[in-house]
N, C-alpha and C positions, 0 to 999 in steps of 0.2 A: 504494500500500500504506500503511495508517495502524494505529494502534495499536485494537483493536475493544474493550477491557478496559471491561467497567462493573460497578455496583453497583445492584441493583433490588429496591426494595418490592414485591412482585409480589402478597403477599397479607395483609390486618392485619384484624382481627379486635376490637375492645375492649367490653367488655359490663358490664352494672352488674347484680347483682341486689337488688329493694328489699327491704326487711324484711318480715314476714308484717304481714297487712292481714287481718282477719277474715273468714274465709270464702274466703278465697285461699291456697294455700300459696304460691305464687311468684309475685314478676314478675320478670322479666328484659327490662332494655331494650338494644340492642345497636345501633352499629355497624359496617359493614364496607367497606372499599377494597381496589379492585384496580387491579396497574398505577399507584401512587399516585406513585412517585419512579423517574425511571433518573438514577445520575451516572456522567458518563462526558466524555470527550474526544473522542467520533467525531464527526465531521464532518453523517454523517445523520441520516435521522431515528431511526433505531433498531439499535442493534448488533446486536440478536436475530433480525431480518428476512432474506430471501432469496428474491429475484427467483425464483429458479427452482426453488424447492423443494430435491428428490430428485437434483437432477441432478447429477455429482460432476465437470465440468468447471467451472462457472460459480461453487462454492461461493462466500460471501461477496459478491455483487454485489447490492446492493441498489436498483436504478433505479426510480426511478417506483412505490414500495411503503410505505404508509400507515404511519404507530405503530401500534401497539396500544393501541387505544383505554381510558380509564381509565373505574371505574365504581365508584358508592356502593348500598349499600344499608343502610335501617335497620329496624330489626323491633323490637316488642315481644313476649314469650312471658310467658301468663297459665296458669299450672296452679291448674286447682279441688280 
C-alpha cells in the first residue's frame, strides 16, 4: 500500500493572436499539451492507471500498464 496522491497538467492550451494585417482580420497562432506534467510520489508508472479497469476487487493494481502517453499540437487560425 503506498500513498497514490498526484498533481497533473493534463491539459494547457497558450495562443497568440497577431495584429490585423491587410486583408486579414485575424491570425491566431497556438499551442497545445497534453498529459505534459504528473508530480507525484508513487512508485509506478502512473497513479491514474488500473490493470483491470471496472473491476471492484482489484481497484488500484497497476501491473504491466503503460503512462499515458503525452502529446503537442500547434495550429495556426487565418480569418479573411
Amino acid at each position: 500500500m503506498e500513498d497514490g496522491s498526484y498533481l497533473r497538467c493534463k491539459n494547457i492550451t497558450l495562443g497568440y493572436t497577431l495584429p490585423r494585417i491587410k486583408g486579414i482580420q485575424q491570425i491566431r497562432v497556438y499551442v497545445s499539451a497534453n498529459n505534459l506534467f504528473t508530480i507525484t510520489n508513487y512508485s509506478g508508472f502512473d497513479p491514474e492507471v488500473n490493470t483491470y479497469g471496472g473491476s471492484n476487487t482489484t481497484v488500484g493494481v497497476d501491473n504491466l500498464v503503460y503512462p499515458q502517453a503525452k502529446s503537442f499540437l500547434g495550429g495556426l487560425q487565418v480569418t479573411f
